[in-house]
C-alpha positions as CSV (number, residue, x, y, z in Angstrom):
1,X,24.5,2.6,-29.1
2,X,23.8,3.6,-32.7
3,X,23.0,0.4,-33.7
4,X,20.1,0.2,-31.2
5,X,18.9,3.5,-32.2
6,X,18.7,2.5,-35.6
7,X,16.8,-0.9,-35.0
8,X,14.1,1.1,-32.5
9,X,13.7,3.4,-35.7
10,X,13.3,0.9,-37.9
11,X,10.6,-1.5,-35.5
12,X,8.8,2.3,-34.9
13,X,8.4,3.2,-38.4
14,X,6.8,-0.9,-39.1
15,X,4.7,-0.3,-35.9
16,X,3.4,3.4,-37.5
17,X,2.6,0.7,-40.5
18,X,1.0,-1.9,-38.7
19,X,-1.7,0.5,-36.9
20,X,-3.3,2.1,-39.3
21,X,-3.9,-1.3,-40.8
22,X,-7.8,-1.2,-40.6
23,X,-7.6,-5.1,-39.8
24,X,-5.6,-4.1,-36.9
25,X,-7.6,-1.0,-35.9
26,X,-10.7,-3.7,-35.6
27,X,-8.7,-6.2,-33.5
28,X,-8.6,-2.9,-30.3
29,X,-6.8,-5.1,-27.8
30,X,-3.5,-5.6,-30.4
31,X,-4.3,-2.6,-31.8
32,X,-3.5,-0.7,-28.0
33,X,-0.8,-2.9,-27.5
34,X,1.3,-1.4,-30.7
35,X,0.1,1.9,-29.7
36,X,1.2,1.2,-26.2
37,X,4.7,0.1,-27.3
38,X,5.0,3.0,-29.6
39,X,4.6,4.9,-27.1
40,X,7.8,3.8,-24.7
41,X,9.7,4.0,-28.1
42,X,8.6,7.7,-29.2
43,X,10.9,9.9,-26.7
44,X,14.0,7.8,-28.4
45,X,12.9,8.0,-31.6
46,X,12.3,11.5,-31.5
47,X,15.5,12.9,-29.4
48,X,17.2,10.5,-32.0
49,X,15.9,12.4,-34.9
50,X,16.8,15.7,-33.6
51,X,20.5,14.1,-33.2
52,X,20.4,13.0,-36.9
53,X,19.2,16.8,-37.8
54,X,22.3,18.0,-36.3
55,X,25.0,16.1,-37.4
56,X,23.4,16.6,-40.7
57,X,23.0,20.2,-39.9
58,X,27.6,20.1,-39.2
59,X,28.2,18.5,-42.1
60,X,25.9,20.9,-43.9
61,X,27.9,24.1,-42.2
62,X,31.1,22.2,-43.2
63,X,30.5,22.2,-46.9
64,X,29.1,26.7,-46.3
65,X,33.0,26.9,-44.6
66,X,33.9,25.5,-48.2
67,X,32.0,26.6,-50.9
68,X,30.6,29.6,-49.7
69,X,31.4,33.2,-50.0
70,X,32.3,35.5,-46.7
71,X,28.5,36.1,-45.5
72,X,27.9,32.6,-45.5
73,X,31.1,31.2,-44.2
74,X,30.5,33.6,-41.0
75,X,26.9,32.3,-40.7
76,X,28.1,28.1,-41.4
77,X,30.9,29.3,-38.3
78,X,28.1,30.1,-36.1
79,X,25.8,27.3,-36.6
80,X,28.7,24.5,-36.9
81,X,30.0,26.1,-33.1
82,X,26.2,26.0,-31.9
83,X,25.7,22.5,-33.4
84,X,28.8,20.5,-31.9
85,X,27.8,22.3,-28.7
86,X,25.0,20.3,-28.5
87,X,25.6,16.9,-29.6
88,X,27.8,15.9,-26.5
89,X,24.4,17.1,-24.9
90,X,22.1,14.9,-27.0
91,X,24.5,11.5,-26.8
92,X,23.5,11.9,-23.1
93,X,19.9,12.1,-23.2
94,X,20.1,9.1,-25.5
95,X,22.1,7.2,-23.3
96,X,19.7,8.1,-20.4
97,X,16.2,7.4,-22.9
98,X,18.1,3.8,-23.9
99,X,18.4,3.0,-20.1
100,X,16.5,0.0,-18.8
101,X,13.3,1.3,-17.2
102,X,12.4,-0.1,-14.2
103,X,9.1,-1.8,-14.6
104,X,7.3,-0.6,-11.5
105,X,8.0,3.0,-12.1
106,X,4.6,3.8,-13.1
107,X,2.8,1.8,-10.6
108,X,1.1,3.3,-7.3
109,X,3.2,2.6,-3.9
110,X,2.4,1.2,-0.8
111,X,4.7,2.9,1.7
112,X,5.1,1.4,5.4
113,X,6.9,3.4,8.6
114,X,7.5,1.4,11.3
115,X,9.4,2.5,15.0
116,X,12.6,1.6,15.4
117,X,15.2,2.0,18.3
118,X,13.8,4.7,20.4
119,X,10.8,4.0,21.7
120,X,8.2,6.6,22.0
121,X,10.4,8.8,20.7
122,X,10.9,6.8,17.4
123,X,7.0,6.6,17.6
124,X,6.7,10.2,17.1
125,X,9.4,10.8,14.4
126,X,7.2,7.9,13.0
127,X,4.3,10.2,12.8
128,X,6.3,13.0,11.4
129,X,7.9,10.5,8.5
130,X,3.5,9.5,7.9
131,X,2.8,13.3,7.5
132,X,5.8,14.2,5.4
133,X,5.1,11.6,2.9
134,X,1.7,12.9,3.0
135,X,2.1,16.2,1.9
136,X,4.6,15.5,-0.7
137,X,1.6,13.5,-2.7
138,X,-0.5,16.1,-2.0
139,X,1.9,18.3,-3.6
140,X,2.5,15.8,-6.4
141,X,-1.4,15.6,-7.0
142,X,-1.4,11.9,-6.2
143,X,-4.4,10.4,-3.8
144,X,-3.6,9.1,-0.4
145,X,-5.5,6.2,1.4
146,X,-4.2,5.4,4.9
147,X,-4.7,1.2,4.9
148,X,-3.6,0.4,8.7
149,X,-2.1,2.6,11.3
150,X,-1.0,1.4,15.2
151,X,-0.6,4.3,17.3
152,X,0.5,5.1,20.7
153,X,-1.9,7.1,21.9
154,X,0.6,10.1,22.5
155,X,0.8,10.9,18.8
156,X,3.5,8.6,17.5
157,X,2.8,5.4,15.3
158,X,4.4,2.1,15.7
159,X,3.2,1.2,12.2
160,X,1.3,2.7,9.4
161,X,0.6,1.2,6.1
162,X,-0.1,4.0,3.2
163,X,-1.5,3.4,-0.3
164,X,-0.3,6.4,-2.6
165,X,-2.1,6.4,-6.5
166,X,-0.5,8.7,-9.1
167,X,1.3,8.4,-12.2
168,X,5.6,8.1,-11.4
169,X,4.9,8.1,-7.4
170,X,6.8,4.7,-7.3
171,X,9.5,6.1,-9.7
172,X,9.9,9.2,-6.7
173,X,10.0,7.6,-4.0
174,X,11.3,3.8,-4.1
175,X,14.9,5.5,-3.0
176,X,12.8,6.6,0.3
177,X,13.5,2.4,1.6
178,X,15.4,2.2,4.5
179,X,16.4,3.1,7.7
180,X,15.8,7.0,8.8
181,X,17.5,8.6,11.6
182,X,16.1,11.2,13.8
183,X,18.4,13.6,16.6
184,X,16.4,15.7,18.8
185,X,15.5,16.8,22.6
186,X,12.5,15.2,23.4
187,X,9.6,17.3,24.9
188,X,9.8,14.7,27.6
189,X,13.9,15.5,28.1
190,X,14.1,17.7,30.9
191,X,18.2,17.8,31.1
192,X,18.0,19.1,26.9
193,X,19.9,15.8,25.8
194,X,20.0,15.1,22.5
195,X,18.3,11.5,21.7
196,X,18.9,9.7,18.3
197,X,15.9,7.3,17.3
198,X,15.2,5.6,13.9
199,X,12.2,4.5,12.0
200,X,12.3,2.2,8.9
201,X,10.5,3.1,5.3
202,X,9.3,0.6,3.2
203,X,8.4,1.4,-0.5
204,X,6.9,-1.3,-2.8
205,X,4.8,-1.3,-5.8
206,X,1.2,-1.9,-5.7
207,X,1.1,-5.5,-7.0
208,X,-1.2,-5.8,-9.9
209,X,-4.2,-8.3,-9.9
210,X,-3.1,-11.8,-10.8
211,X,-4.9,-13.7,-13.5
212,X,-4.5,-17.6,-13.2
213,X,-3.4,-19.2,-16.5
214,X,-4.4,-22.7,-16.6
215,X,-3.2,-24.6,-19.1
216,X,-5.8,-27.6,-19.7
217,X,-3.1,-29.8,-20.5
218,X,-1.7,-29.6,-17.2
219,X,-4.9,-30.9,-15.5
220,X,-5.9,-34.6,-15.4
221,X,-9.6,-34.7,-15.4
222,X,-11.7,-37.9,-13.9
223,X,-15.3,-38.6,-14.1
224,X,-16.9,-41.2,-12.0
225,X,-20.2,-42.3,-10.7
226,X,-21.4,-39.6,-7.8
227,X,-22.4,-41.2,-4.4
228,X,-25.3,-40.1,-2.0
229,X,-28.2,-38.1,-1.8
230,X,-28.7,-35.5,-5.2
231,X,-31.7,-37.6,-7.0
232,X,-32.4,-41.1,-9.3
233,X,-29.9,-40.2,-11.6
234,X,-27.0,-39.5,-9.2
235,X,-25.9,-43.3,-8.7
236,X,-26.8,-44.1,-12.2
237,X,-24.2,-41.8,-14.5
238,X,-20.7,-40.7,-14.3
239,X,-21.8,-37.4,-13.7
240,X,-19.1,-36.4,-10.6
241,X,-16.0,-35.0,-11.6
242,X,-12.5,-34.8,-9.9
243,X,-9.7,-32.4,-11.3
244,X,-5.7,-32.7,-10.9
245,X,-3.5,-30.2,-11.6
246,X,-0.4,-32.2,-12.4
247,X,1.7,-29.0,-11.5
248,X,0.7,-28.0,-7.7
249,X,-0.9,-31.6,-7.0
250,X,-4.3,-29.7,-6.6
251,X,-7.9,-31.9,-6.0
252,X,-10.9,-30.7,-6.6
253,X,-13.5,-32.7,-7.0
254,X,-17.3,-32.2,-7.5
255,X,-20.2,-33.9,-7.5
256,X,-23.2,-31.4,-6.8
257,X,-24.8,-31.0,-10.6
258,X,-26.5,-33.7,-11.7
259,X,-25.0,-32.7,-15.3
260,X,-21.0,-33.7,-15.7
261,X,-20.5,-30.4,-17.8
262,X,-21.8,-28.4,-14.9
263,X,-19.9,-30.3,-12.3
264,X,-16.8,-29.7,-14.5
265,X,-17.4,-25.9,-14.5
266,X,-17.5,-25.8,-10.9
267,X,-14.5,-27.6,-10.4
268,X,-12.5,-25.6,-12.6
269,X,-13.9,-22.5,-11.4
270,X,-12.4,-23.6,-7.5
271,X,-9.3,-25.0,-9.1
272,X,-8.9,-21.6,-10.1
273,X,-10.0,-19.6,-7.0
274,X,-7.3,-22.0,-5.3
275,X,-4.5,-21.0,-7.9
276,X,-5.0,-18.0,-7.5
277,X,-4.6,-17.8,-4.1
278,X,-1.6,-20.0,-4.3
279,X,-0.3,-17.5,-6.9
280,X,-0.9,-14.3,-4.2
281,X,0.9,-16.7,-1.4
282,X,4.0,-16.6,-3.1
283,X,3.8,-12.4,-3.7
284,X,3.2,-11.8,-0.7
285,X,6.3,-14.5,0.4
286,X,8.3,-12.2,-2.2
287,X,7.3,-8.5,-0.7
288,X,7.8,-10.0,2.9
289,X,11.5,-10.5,1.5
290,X,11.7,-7.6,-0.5
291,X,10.5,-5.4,2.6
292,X,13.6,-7.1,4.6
293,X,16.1,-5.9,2.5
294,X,14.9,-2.8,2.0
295,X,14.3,-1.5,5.7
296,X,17.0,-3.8,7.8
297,X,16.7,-3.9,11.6
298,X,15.2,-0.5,12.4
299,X,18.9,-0.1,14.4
300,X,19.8,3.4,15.0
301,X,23.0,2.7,13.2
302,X,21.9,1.4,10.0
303,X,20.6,4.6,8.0
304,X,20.1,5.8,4.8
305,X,19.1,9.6,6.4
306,X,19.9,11.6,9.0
307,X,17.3,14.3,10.2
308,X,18.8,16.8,12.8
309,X,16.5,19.0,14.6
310,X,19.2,21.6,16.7
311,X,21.1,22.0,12.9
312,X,17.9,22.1,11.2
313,X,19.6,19.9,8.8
314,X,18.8,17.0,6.9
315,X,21.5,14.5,5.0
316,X,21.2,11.5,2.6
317,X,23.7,9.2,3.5
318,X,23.9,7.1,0.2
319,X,24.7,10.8,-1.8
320,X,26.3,12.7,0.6
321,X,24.1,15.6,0.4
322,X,23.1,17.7,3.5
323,X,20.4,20.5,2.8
324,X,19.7,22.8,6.0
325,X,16.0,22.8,5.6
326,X,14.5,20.9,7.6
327,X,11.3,22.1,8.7
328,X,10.5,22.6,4.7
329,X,11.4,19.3,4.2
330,X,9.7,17.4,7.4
331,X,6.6,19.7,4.6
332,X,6.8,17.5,1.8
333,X,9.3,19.7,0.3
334,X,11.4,16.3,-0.7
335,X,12.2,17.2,-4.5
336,X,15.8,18.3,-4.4
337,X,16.9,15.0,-2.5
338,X,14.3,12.7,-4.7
339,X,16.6,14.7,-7.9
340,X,19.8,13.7,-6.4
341,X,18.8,10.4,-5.7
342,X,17.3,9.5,-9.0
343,X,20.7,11.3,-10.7
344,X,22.9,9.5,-8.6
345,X,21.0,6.2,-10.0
346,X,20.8,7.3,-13.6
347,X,24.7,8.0,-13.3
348,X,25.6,4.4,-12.0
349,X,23.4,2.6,-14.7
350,X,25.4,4.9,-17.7
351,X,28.4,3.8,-16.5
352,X,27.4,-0.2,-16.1
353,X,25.8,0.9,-20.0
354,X,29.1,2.4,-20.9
355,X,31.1,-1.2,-19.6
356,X,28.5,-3.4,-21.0
């Protein structure tokens, strides 16, 4: 762990170097991109400093316990027991700062609540999942735009799709994916049974705009002479132009300029347009797989929570933690689960960092 401490030291203090190069200050987009990265590396580098400062700061006290008269031995005592107090302390926030980071963490979420087993019943606890999520963004300050919705008509939702913009909101609530169980009396439950109904949560990251990079050397370009109507000089030059991209097996051809460079421009410009869309194919082929791991069959047995309306209690299956809060909760008041949850996580990747 040291060792990697030291080396993000070290490629921080040659980063502080590089950007106040005024060469590098001109160039802005490498300029932000050092910037950027020290950045990420700062918390570490910091916390690591402070653990530095006091192990320096023990063997400091050790050599008072020595060398100095009764006054100061007394103070070196107190210092050296607040000191080692803390280190155990420290090595654990650097284990958690030298933790992988997850990528998407900063990105904005699209969440999706579908009905499950239960019929209109799951509908409604549907609607109660839409509004739950809603005011815990509102209470984290983060924007809300409802994208699709599918309701019943008697206030439930068969599906809604949710965009949710703020800074962390994917780092709270990706742990909200699954299968959620709901067990209450229906209104409509004249006998006061107890029904159990299930909707599924689906969390994913916004995906971020794709840019198509085409490597000229991967497409076979053709010139030939253009045929039909477009003017005298149409039939007479090699002004018509077909692209292949060797990769995808992609054709595009063009003939519509009169000028080969034009025709050329065009071509590449739809080659692109059709990469791109090629490229967004296969995202959306990913999220569609993505979302069927996360959320399962919407089967009232297959659940991640449990929310219990005659308990007024609501537990988290995957940390075994039941608050009796409900109604708060079912209010956006999500925090102390979202904690455990993210804990829980934090715990299991220290110990595969401890194995590694």
């Amino acid at each position: 762990m040291f060792d990697k401490l030291d080396f993000i030291t070290e490629k921080y203090d040659e980063l502080a170097q590089i950007v106040s190069d005024p060469a590098v200050i001109a160039n802005q987009p490498v300029w932000q991109k050092h910037v950027k990265e020290m950045g990420e590396m700062e918390p570490i580098v910091k916390k690591y400093k402070e653990y530095r400062d006091a192990k320096a700061g023990i063997a400091e006290a050790k050599e008072m316990l020595e060398d100095g008269d009764e006054e100061m031995r007394e103070l070196a005592k107190m210092e050296l027991s607040e000191l080692e107090d803390k280190l155990p302390q420290m090595e654990e926030e650097l284990k958690l700062l030298l933790l992988p980071k997850d990528p998407n963490d900063e990105k904005n979420v699209i969440l999706e609540i579908r009905a499950g087993t239960g019929g209109e019943e799951a509908a409604l606890f549907g609607a109660d999942l839409l509004r739950m999520y809603t005011r815990y963004a509102e209470r984290n300050r983060w924007k809300t735009e409802l994208m699709e919705i599918n309701d019943t008509g008697l206030g439930g939702i068969k599906e809604a799709v949710m965009l949710i913009k703020g800074k962390g909101a994917y780092s709270r609530l990706k742990f909200e994916s699954g299968a959620h169980r709901v067990q209450r009396v229906p209104e409509t439950e004249s006998s006061g049974r107890i029904h159990t109904s299930a909707a599924t949560v689906a969390v994913l990251p916004e995906v971020d705009d794709v840019e198509v990079d085409l490597d000229p050397n991967d497409v076979r370009v053709d010139v030939y002479r253009a045929s039909g109507n477009g003017g005298q000089c149409v039939n007479t030059t090699d002004s018509a132009v077909r692209l292949t991209h060797e990769p995808t097996g992609l054709v595009v051809t063009c003939q519509d300029e009169k000028s080969q460079i034009k025709n050329k421009d065009k071509a590449f410009k739809v080659l692109k347009a059709r990469l791109y869309d090629l490229e967004m194919q296969k995202q959306q082929a990913e999220i569609a797989g993505q979302r069927k791991s996360q959320v399962g069959t919407g089967d009232r047995s297959e659940r991640i929570r449990t929310y219990n309306f005659p308990q007024g209690r609501v537990s988290d299956h995957r940390i075994g933690l039941t608050l009796y809060k409900l109604e708060q909760f079912l209010d956006g008041d999500l925090d102390e689960i979202i904690d455990g949850l993210i804990t829980n996580d934090q715990a299991q990747k220290m110990q595969e960092f401890g194995e590694a």
